[in-house]
Backbone bond lengths (Angstrom), bond angles and torsions (degrees), N, CA, C in turn:
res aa  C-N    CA-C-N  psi(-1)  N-CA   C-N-CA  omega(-1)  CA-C   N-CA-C  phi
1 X - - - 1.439 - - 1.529 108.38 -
2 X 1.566 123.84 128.24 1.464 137.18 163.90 1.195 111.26 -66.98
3 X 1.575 110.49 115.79 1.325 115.63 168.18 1.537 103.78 -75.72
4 X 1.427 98.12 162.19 1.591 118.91 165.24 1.369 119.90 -69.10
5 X 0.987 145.51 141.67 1.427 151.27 178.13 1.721 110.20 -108.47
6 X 2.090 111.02 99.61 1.368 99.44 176.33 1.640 136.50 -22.06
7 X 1.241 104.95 136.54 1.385 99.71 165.02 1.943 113.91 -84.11
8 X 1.511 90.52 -169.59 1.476 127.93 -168.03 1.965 89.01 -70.00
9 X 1.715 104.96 -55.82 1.536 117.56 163.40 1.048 117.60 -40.65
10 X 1.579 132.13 -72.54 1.169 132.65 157.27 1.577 148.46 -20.71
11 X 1.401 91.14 -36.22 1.386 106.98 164.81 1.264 110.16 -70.98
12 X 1.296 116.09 -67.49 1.391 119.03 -160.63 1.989 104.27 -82.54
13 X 1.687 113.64 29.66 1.432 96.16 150.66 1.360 96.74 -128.74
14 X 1.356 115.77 0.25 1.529 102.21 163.58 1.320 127.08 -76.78
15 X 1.605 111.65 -32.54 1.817 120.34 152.55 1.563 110.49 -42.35
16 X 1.671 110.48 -45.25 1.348 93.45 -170.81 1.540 106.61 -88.25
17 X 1.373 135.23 -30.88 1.552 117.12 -177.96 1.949 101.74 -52.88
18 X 1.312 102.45 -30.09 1.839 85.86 -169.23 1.198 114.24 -79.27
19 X 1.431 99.03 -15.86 1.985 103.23 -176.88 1.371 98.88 -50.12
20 X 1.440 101.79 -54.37 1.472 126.25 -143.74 1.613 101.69 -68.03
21 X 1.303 114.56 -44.14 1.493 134.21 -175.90 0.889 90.31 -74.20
22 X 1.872 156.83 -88.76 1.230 118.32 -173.20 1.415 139.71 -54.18
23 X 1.014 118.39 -48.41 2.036 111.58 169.19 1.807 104.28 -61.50
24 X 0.945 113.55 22.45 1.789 110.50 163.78 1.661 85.75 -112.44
25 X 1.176 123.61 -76.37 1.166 123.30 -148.40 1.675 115.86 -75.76
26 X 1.413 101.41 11.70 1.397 126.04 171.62 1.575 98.89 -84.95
27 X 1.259 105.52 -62.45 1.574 118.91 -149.52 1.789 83.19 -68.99
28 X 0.804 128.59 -45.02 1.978 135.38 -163.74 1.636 76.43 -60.08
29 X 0.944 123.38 -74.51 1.691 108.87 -158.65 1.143 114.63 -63.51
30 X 1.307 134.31 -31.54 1.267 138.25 156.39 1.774 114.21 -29.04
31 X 1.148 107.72 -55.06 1.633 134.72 -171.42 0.881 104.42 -94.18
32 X 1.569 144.40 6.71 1.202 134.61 162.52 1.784 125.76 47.07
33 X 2.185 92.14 27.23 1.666 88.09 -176.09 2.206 79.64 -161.49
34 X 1.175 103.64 159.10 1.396 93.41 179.45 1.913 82.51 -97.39
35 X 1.362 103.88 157.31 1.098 143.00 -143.43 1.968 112.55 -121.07
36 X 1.807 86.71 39.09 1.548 110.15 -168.57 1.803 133.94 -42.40
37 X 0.687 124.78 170.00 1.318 130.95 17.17 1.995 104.50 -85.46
38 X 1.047 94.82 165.62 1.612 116.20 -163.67 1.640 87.18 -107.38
39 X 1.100 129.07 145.80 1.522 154.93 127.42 1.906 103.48 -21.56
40 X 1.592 115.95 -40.30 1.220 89.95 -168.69 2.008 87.35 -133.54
41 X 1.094 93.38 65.25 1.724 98.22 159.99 1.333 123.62 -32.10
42 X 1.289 105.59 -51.20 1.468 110.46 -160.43 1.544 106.17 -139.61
43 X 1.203 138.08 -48.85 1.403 150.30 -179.95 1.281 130.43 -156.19
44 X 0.803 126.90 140.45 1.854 137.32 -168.92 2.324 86.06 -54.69
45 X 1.095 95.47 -70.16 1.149 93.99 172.15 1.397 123.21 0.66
46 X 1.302 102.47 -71.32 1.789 135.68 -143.24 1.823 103.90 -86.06
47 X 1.285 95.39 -4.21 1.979 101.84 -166.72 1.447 117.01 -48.53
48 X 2.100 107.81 -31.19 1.301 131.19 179.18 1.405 91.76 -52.14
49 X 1.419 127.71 -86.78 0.959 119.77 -161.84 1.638 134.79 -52.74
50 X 1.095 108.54 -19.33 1.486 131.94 173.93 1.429 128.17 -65.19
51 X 1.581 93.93 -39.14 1.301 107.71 163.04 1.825 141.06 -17.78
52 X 1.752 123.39 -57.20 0.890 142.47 -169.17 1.752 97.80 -62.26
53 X 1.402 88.21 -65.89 1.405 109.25 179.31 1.568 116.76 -49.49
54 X 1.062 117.23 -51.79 1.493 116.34 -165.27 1.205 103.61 -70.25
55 X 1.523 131.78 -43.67 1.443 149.17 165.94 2.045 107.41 -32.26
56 X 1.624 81.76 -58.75 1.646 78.59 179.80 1.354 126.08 -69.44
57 X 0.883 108.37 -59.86 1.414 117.58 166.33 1.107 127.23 -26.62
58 X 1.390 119.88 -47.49 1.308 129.90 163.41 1.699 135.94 -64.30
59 X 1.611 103.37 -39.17 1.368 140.18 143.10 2.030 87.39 96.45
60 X 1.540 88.32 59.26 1.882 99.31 -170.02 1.558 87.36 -107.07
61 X 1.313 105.16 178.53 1.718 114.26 160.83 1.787 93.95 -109.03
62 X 1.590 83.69 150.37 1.554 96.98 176.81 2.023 102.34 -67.87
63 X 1.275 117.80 -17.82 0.902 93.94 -165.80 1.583 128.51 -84.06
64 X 1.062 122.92 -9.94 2.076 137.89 140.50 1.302 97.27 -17.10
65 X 1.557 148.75 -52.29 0.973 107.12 -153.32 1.887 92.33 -122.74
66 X 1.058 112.50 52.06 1.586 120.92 178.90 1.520 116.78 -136.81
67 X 1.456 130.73 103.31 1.145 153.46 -165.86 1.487 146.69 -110.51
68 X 0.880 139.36 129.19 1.621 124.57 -153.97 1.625 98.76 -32.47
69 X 1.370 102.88 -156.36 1.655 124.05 -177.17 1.518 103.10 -1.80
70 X 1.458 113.87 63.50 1.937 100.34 173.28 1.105 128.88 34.74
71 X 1.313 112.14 32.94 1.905 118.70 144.05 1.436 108.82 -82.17
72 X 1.306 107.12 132.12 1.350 125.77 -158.91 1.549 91.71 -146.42
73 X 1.476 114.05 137.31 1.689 109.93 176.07 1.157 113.76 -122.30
74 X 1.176 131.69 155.94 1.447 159.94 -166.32 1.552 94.32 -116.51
75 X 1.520 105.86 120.90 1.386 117.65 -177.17 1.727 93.47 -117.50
76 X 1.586 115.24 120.47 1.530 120.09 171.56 1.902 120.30 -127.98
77 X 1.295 75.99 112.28 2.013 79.10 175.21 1.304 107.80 -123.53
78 X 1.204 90.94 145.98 1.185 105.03 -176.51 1.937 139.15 108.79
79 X 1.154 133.53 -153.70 1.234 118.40 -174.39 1.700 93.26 -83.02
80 X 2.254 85.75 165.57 1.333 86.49 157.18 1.441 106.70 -135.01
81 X 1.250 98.34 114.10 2.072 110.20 -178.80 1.469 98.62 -64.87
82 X 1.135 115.80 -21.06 1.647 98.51 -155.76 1.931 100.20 -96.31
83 X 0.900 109.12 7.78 1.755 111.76 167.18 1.678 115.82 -134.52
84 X 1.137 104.80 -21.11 1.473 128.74 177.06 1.457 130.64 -111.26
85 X 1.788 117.84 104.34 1.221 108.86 -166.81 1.403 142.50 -43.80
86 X 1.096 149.55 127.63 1.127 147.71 -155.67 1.767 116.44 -42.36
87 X 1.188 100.81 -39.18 1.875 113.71 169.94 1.508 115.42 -73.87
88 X 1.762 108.98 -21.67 1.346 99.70 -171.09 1.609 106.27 -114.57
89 X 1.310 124.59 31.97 1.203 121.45 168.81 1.482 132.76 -63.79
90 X 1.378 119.75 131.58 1.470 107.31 -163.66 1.425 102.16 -140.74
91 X 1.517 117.52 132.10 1.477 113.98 -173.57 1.616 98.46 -89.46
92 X 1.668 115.83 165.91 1.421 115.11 170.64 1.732 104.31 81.49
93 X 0.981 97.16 15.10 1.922 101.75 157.76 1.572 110.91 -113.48
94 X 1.200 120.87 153.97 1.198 141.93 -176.54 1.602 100.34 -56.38
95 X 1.305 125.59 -61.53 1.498 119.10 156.09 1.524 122.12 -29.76
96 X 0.980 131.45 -75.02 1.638 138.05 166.68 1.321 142.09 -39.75
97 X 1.552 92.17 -35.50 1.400 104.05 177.08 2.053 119.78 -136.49
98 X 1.387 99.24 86.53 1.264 97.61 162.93 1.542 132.95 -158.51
99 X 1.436 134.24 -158.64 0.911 130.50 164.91 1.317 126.76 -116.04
100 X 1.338 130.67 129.00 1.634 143.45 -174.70 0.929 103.62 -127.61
101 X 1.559 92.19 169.52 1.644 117.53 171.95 1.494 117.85 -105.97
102 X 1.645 117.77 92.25 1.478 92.84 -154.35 1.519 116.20 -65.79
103 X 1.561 100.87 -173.01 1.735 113.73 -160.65 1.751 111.65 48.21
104 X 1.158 120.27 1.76 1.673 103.20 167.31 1.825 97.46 -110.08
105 X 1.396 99.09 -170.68 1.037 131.31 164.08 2.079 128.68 -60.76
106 X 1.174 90.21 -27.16 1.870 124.89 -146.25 1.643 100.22 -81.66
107 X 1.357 121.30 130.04 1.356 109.57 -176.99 1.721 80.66 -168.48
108 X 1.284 100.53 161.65 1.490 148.78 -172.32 1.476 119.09 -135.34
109 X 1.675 98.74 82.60 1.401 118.23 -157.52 1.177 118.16 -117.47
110 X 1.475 129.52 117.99 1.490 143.48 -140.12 1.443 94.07 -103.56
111 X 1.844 100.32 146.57 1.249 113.87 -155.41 1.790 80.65 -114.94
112 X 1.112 104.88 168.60 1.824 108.40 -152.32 1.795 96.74 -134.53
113 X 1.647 137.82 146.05 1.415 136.23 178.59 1.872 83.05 -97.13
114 X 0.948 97.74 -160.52 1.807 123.19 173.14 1.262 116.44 -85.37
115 X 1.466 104.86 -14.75 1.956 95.88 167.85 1.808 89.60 -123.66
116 X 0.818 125.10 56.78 2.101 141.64 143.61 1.238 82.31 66.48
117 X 1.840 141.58 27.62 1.458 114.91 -173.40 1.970 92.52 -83.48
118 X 1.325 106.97 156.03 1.305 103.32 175.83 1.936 114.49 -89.08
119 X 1.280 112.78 128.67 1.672 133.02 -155.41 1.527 104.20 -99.66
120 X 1.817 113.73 -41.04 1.218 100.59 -164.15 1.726 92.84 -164.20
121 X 1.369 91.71 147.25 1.965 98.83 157.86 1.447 120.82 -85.92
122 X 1.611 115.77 146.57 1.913 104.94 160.68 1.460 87.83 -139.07
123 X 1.343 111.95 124.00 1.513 144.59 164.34 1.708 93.06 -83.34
124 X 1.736 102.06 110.91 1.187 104.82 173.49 1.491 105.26 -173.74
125 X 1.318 106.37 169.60 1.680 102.00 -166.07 1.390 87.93 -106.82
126 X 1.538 110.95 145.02 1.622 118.06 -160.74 2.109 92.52 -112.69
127 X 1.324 127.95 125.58 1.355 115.51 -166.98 1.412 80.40 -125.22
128 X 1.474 124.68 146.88 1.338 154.08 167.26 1.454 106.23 -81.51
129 X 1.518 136.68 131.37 1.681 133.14 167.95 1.594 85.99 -94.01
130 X 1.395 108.89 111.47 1.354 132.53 168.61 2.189 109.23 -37.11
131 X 1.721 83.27 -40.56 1.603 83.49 -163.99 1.716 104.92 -83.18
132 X 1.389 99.60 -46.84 1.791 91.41 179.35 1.622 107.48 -101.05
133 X 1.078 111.63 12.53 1.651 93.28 164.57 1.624 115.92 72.34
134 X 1.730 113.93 27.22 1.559 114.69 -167.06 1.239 91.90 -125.14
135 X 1.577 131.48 149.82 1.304 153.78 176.53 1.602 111.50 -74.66
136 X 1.031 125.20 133.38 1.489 133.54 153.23 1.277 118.73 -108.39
137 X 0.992 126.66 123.23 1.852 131.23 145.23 1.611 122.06 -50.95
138 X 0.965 125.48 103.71 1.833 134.23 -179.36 1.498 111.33 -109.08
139 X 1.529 104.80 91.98 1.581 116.36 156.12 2.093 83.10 87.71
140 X 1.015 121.48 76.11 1.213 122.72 -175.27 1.518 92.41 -95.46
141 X 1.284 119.82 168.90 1.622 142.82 175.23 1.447 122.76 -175.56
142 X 1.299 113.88 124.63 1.619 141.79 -125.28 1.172 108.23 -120.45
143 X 1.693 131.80 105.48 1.603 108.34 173.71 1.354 107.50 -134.98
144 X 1.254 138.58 120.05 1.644 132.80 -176.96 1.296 101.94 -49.16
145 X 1.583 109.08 164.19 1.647 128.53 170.29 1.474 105.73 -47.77
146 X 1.610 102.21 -49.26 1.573 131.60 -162.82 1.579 99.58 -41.67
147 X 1.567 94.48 -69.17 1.508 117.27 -172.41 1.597 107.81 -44.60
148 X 1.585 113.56 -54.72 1.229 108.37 -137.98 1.420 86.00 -85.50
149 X 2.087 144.50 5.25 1.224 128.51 -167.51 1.685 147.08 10.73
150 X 1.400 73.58 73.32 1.328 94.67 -155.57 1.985 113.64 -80.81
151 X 1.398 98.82 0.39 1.846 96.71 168.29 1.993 94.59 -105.88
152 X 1.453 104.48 11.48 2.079 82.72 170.49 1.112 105.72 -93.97
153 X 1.536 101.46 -174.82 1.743 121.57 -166.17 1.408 92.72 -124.70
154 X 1.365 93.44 179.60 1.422 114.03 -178.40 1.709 111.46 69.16
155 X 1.360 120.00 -139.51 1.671 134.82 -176.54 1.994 93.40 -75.85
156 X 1.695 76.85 127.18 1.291 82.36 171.44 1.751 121.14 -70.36
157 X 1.434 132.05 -176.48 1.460 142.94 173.31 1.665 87.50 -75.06
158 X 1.707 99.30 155.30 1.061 110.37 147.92 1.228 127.52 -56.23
159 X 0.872 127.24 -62.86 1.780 132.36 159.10 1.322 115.03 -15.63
160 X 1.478 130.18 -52.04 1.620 107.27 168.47 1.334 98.63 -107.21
161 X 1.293 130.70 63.01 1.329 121.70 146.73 1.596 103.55 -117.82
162 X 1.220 113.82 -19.08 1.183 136.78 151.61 1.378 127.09 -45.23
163 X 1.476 112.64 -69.67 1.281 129.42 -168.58 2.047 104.80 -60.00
164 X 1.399 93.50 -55.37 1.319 118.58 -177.68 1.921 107.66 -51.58
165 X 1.189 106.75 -45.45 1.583 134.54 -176.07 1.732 98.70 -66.12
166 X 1.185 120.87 -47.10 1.286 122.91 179.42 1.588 115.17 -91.72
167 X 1.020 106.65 -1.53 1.925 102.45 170.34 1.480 82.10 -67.99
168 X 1.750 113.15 -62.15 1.463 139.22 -128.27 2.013 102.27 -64.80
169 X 1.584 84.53 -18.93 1.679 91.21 -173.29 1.610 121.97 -99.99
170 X 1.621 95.06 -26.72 2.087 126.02 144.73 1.882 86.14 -36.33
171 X 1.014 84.54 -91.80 1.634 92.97 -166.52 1.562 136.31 -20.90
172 X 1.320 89.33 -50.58 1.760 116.17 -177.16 1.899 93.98 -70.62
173 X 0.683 115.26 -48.15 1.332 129.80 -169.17 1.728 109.48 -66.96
174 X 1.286 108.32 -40.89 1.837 109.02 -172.53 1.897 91.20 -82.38
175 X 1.353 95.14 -37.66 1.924 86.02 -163.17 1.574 98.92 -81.80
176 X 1.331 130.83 -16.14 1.540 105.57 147.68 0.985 153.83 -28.22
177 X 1.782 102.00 -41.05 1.637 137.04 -153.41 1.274 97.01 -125.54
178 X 1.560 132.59 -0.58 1.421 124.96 -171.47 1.924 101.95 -145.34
């Protein structure tokens, strides 16, 4: 099967879902509370329904997170209770705050300075060791905020045509095998 090859469109709502995802997940640490409703209220599951709402609220278009060949993203800020004890939840970790593709592996996971501002993306498939319970990065790819200029207009940087290009090839690649 021929994948689709992003567009010119594509580009420029993948500039804007990350704009958007960092100055949210800026402002949440700022505020020391995420700044809801959240994409994942209640369960990864449940995002369908969340949808309308989270869209508005935000005052985004649904269409940022909709992509050739049915990549579709899962936008998550905020804590995660469900691996992290309830007292020790902390926003601005790689756990808490990112973007996936749900039901795969595949995420677009923000790299953090010393005050939680977000520095950089890595498009990479995240694999669990079944036996000890530790994360790997598989075929990761790296682009600063800087790089990827994500408040210009016009033609995007190489860098997120890149970044965007390598989810898209994550992708092509798991639904082969899945």
């Amino acid at each position: 099967m021929a994948f689709a090859t992003p567009t010119a469109t594509d580009y420029e709502n993948f500039r804007t879902l990350l704009a958007f995802f960092v100055k949210q997940a800026d402002f949440n640490e700022r505020m020391d509370h995420v700044d809801g409703p959240n994409s994942n209220d209640t369960v990864q599951a449940d995002i369908d329904a969340a949808h309308a709402e989270f869209f508005k609220r935000y005052g985004i278009s649904e269409d940022i997170i909709h992509y050739p060949n049915g990549l579709e993203y899962h936008i998550l800020f905020g804590t995660d209770t469900f691996s992290e004890p309830e007292e020790n939840v902390a926003q601005g970790t790689a756990t808490t705050t990112e973007i996936d593709i749900p039901q795969t592996p595949i995420a677009l996971t923000p790299s953090f300075d010393d005050n939680k501002q977000i520095t950089a993306f890595t498009s990479q498939i995240v694999e669990e060791d079944q036996r000890t319970g530790d994360f790997k990065d598989i075929d990761p790819f790296t682009a600063t905020v800087a790089d990827l200029d994500l408040e210009g207009k016009g033609e995007p940087t190489e860098a997120l045509k890149s970044l965007l290009d390598h989810q898209e090839k994550l992708f092509e690649t798991w639904k082969a095998n899945h």
